[in-house]
C-alpha positions as CSV (number, residue, x, y, z in Angstrom):
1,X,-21.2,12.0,22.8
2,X,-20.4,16.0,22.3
3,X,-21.3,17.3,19.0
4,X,-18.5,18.4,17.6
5,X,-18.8,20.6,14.7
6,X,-16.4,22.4,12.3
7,X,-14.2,21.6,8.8
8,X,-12.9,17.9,7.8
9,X,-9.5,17.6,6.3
10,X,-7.8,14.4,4.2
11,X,-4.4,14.1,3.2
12,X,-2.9,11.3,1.5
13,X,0.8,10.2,2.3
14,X,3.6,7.3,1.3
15,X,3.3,5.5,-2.0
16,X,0.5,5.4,-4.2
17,X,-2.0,2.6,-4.7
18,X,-4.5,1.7,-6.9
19,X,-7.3,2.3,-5.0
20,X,-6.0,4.9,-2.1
21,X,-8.1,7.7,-4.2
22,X,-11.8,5.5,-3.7
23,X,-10.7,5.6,0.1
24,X,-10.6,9.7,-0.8
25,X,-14.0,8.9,-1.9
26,X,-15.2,7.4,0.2
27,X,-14.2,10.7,2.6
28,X,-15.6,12.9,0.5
29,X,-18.8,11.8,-0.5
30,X,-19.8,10.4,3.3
31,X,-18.4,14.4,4.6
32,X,-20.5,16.1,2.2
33,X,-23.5,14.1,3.7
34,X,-22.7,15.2,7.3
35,X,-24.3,18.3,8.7
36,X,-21.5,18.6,11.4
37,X,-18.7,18.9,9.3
38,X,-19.1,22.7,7.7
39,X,-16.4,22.5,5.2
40,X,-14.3,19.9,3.5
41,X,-10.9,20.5,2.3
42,X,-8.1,18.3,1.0
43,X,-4.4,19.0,1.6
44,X,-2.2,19.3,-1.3
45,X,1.4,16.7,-0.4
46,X,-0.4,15.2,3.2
47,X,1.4,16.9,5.7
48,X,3.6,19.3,3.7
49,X,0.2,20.6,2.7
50,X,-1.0,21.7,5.7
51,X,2.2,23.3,7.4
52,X,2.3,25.3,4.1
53,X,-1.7,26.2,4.3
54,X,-1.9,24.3,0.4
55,X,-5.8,23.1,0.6
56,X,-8.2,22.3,-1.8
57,X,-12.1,23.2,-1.6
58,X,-13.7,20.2,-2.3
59,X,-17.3,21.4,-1.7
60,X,-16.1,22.8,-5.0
61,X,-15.5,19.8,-6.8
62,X,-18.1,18.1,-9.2
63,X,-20.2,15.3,-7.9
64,X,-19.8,13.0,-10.7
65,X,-15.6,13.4,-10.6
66,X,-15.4,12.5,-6.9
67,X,-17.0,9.2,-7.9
68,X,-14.9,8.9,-10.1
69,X,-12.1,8.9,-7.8
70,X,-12.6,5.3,-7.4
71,X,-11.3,4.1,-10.5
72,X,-8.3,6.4,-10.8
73,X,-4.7,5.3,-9.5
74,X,-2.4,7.1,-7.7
75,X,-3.1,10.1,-5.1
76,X,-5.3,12.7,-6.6
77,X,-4.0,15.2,-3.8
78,X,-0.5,14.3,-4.0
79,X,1.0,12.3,-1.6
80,X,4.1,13.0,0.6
81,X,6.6,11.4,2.6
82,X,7.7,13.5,5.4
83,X,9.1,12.5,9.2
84,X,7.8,14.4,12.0
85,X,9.9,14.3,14.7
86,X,8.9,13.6,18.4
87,X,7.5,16.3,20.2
88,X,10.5,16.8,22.5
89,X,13.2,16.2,19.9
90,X,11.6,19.6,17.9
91,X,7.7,21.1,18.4
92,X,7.9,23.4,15.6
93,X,5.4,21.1,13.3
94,X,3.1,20.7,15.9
95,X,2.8,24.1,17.2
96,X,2.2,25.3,13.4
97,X,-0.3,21.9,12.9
98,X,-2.4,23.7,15.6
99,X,-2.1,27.0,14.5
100,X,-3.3,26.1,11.4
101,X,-6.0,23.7,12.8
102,X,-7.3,27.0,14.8
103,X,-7.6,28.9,11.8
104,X,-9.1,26.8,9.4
105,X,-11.7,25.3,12.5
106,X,-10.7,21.8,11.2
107,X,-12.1,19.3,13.7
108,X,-12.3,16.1,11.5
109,X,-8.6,14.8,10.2
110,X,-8.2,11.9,8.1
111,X,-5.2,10.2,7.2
112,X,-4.4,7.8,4.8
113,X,-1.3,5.6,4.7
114,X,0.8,3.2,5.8
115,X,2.9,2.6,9.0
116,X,4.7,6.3,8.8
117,X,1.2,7.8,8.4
118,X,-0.3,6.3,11.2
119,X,2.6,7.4,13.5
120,X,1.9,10.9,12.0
121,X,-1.7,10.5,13.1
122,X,-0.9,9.1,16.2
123,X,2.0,12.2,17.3
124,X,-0.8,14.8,15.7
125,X,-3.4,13.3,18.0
126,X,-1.8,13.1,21.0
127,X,-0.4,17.1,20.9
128,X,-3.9,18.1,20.2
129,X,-4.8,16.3,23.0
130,X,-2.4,18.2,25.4
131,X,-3.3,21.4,23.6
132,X,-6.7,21.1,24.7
133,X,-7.5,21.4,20.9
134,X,-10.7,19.2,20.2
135,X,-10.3,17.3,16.6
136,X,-11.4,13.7,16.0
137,X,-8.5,12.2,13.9
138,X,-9.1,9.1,12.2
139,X,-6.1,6.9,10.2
140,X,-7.4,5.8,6.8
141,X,-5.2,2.5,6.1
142,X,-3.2,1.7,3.1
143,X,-0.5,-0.3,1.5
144,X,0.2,-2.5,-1.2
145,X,2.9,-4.0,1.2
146,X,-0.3,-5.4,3.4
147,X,2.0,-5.2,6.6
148,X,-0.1,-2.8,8.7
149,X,-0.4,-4.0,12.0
150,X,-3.8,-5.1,13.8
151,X,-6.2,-5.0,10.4
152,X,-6.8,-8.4,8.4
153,X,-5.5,-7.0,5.2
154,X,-4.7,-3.4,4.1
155,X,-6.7,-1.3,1.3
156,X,-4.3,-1.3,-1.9
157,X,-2.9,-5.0,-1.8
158,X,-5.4,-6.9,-3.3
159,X,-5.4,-4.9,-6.6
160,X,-1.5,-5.2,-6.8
161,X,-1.6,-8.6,-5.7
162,X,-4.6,-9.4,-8.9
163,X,-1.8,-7.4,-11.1
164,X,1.0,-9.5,-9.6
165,X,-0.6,-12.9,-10.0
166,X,-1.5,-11.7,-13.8
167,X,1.5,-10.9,-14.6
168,X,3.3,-14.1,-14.1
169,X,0.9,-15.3,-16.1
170,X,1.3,-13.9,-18.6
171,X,5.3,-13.4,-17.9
172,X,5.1,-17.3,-18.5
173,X,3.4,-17.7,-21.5
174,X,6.3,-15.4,-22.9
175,X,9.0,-17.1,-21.2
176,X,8.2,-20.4,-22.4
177,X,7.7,-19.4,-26.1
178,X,11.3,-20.8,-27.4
179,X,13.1,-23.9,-27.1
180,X,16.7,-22.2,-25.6
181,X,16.9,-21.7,-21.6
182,X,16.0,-18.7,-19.7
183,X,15.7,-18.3,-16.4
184,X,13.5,-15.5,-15.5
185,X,14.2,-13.1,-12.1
186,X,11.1,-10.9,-11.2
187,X,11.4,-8.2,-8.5
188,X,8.7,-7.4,-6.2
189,X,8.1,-4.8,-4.1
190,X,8.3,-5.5,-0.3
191,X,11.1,-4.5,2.0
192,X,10.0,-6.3,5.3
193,X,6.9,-8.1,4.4
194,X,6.4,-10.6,1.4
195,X,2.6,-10.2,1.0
196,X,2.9,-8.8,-2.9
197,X,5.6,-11.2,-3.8
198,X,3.5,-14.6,-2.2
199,X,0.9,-13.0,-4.8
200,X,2.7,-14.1,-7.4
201,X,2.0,-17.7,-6.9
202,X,-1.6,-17.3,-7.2
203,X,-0.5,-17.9,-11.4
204,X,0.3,-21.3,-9.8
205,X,-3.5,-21.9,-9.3
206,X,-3.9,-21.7,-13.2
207,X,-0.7,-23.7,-14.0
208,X,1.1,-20.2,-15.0
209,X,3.4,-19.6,-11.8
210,X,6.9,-19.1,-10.3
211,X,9.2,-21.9,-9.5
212,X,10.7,-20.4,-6.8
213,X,9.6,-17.5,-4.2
214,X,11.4,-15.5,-1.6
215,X,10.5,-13.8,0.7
216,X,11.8,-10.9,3.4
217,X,10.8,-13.3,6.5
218,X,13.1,-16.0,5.8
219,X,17.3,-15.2,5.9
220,X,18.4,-15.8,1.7
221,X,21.1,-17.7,1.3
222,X,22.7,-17.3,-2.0
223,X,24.1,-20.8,-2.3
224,X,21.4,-22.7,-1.5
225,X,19.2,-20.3,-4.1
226,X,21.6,-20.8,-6.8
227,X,21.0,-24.9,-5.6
228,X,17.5,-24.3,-6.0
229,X,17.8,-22.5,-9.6
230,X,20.0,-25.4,-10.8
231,X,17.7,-28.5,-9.6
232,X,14.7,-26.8,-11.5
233,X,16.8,-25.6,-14.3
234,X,18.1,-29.8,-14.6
235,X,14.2,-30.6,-14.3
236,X,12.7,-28.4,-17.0
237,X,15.0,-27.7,-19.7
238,X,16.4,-24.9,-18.4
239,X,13.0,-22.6,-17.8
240,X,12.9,-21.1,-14.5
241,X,10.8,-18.5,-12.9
242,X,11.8,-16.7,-9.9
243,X,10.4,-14.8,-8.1
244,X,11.9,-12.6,-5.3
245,X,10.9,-9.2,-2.9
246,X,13.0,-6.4,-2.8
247,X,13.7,-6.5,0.4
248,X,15.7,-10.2,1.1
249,X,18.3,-9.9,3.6
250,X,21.2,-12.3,3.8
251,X,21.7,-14.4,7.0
252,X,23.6,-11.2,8.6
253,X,20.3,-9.0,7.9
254,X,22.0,-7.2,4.7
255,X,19.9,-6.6,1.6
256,X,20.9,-8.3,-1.2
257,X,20.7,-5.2,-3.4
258,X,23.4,-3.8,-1.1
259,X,25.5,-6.3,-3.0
260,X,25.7,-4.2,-5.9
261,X,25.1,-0.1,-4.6
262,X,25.0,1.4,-1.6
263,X,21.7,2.2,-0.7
264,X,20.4,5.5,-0.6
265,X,17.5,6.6,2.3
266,X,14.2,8.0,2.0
267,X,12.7,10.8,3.9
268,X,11.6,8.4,6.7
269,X,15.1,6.8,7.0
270,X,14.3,3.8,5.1
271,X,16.9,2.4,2.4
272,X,15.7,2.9,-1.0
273,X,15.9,-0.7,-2.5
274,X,15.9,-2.2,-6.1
275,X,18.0,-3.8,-8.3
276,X,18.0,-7.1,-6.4
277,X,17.3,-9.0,-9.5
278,X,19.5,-7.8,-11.1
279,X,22.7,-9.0,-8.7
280,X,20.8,-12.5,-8.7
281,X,21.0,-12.7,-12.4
282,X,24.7,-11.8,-12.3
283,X,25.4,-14.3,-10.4
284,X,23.0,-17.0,-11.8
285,X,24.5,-16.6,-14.8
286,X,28.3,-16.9,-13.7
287,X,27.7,-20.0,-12.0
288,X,25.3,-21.5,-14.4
289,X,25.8,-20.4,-17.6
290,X,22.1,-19.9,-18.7
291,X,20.2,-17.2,-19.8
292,X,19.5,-14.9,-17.1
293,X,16.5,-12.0,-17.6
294,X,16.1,-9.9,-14.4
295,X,12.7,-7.7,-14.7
296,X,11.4,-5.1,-11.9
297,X,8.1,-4.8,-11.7
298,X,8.7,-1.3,-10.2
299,X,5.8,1.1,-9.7
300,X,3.4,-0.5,-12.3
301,X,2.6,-3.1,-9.4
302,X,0.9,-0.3,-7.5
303,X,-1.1,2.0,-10.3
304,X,-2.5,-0.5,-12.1
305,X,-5.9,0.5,-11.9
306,X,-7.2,-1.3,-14.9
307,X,-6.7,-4.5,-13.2
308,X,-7.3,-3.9,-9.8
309,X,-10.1,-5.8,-7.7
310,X,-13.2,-4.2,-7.5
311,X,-13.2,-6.0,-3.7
312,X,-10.4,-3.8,-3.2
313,X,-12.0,-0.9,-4.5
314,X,-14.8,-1.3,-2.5
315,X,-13.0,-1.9,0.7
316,X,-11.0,0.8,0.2
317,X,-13.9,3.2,-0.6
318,X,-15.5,2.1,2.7
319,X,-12.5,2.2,5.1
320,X,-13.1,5.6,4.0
321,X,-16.9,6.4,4.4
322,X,-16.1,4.3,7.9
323,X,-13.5,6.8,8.6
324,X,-16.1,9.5,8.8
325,X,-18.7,8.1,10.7
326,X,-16.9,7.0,13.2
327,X,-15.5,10.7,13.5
328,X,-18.6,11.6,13.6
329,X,-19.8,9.4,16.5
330,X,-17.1,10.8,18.7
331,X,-14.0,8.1,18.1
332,X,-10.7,9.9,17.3
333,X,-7.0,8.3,17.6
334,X,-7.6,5.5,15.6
335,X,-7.2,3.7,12.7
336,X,-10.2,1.6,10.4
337,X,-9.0,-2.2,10.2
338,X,-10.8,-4.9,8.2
339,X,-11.9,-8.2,10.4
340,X,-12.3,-10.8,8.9
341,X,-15.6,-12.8,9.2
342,X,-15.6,-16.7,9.9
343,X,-16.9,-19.3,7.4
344,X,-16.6,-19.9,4.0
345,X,-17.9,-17.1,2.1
346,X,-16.0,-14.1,2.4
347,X,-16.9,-11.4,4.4
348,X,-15.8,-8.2,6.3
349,X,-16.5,-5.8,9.2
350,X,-14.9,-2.2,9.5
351,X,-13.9,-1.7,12.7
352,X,-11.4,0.3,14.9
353,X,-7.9,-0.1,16.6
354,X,-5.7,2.7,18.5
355,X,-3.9,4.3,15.5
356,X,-0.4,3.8,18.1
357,X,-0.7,0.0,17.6
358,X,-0.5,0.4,13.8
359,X,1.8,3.4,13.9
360,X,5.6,1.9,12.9
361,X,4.5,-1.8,13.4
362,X,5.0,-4.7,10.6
363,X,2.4,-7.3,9.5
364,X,4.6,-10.4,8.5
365,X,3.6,-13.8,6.7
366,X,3.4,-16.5,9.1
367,X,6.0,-18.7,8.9
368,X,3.5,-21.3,8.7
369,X,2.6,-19.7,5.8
370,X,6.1,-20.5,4.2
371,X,7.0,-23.9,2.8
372,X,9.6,-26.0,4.6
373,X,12.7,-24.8,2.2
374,X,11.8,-21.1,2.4
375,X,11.2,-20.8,-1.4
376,X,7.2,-20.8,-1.4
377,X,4.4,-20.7,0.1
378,X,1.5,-23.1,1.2
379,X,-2.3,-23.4,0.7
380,X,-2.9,-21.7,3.7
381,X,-1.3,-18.1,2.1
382,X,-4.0,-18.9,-0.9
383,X,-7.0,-19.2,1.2
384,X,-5.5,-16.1,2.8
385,X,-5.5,-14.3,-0.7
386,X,-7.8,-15.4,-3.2
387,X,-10.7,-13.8,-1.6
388,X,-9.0,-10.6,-2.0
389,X,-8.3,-10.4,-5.6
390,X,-11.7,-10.8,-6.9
391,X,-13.9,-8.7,-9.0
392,X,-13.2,-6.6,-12.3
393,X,-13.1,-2.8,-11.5
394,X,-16.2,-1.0,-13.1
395,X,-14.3,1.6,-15.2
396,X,-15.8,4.4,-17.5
397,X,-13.6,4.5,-20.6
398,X,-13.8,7.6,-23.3
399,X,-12.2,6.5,-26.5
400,X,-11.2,3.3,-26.0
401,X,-9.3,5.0,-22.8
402,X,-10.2,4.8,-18.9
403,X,-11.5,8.5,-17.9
404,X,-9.6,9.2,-14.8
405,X,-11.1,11.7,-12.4
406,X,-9.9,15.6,-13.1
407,X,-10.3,17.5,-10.1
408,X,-10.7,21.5,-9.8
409,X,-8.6,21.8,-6.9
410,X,-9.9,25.2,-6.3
411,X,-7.0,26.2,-3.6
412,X,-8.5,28.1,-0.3
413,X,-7.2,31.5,-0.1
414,X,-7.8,32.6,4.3
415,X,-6.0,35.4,5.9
């Protein structure tokens, strides 16, 4: 292995999480400790950040607030979605990546994301590669979506899946408080993948969960939901809880929430969804005649800090710490994945996967996974998920209120 030494540089990118900042910990901390990396910067918006030369000093920052990183949602850096192009469609990105890359000396990159950001780390990699530029590059997973490809789960889902499964609990002590019929709709996030929304029938466990669940990997059939909403509504006094993702697709692959708006697009081409609960209960309550409450869980799902799983936190802190050592050791252009240990008791290793298997690939639930009738999911999801969820975050509260990290973010200044 070549030593390799110059400055480390972390961006954040794509939605926030609970616990995407301990993974900036985790970077942080690890980096200062490494005599090979001579500076440590973090870039302001991911990759927006670096094309426009916006970076942070953290050898700057104060010890005790980079620890505290890991108890505070959301990105600390800012986070960014922006579509780089291939290299032959327009080089312009690249060719100003590298030139800023020269100038700084950066020769450790991390990245943490989802499936976007790992094709960004994967197209950054290889150009550096041909440029004959030498910089170990390193994809820092997460997503509360948990559909990353090639890890066991994803850094960020088991907080929002704890906050999920709460949720319902407590959604269904409220629900259940009168003696007139509701039927409750919740909206979860997931647009492909139903990871968050199978979370929600963890409440089950504790005799506070959904009647029904849908997910993204089996077709929604309107009919046969409304079917399903009337045979529980007949069996318990007109109480139902639903609960559905975002992202269900009719048997012709159109999103339900294209039933009522035409969907805009994100940055990265995607349709911005929402509102699917709220078509549902339109029509729930046409053909029913019950009353219909749709709620959105929306972004609290992902910065719910105060309830996230310290397991998460943890994992997500050493995916990042991982990150940097294995920089260090001479890996680049790849990605830190979670594998799972065998037996009973709980366990992980950090290991590593070429970042272009993760990069714009989908982690789905299993079909086995999914009951028979496509509304719920099996025993085989909850051993999947419990282990996940566990642990109460260690948070250091001033006034009765969490204290969040508050960074310097002394800006670099480098003609």
């Amino acid at each position: 292995m070549t030593k390799l030494k110059g400055a480390c540089l972390f961006g954040q990118s794509g939605g926030p999480t609970a616990v995407i900042n301990a993974s900036a910990a985790g970077v942080f901390l690890e980096a200062l400790q490494q005599d090979l990396i001579t500076e440590i910067y973090g870039a302001e918006h991911g990759i927006k950040g670096i094309l426009e030369e916006n970076f942070f000093d953290i050898c700057k920052e104060d010890i005790d607030e980079l620890h505290l990183l890991k108890n505070t949602p959301s990105s600390a850096l800012g986070s960014v979605r922006y579509k780089m192009k291939p290299v032959n469609v327009d080089d312009h990105d690249y060719k100003r990546i590298l030139e800023v890359f020269e100038k700084y000396n950066i020769r450790y990159f991390f990245y943490n994301g989802g499936n976007d950001s790992m094709d960004t780390c994967n197209k950054i990699s290889k150009y550096l590669q041909l440029a004959d530029f030498e910089c170990r590059i390193i994809g820092v997973p997460k997503t509360i979506d948990n559909d990353l490809n090639g890890t066991d789960h994803c850094p960020g889902y088991g907080s929002a899946a704890r906050y999920v499964a709460t949720t319902m609990m407590e959604l269904y002590q409220d629900t259940h408080t009168f003696d007139t019929g509701l039927v409750t709709i919740v909206e979860v996030m997931g647009r492909n993948a139903g990871w968050l929304t199978a979370a929600s029938s963890i409440a089950g466990l504790k005799g506070f969960g959904p009647d029904l669940v849908y997910l993204p990997e089996v077709p929604f059939d309107i009919d046969k939901f409304v079917s399903d909403v009337s045979r529980i509504a007949q069996q318990k006094n007109n109480k139902v809880m639903v609960v559905l993702s975002e992202g269900i697709k009719d048997m012709d692959g159109k999103y339900i929430s294209e039933y009522l708006v035409s969907l805009n697009k994100d940055s990265f081409g995607h349709a911005q969804l929402g509102g699917v609960a709220t078509v549902l209960a339109g029509i729930v309550s046409d053909n029913l005649k019950i009353k219909v409450r749709p709620i959105e869980f929306s972004l609290l799902q992902r910065c719910a800090a105060h309830i996230a799983s310290k397991t998460d936190i943890d994992e997500a802190y050493m995916a990042g710490v991982m990150a940097v050592r294995y920089a260090v050791q001479g890996e680049t252009d790849k990605m830190v994945i979670f594998k799972r240990n065998e037996g009973t008791n709980y366990s992980i290793n950090y290991e590593l996967l070429d970042v272009h298997h993760a990069a714009n690939a989908e982690k789905k639930i299993p079909r086995s996974w999914i009951n028979e009738d496509g509304n719920g999911v099996n025993e085989k999801f909850m051993q999947y998920a419990m282990p996940l969820i566990q642990g109460d975050p260690e948070v250091t509260y001033e006034d009765g209120l969490p204290r969040y990290a508050t960074l310097k973010k002394v800006r670099i200044t480098k003609k």
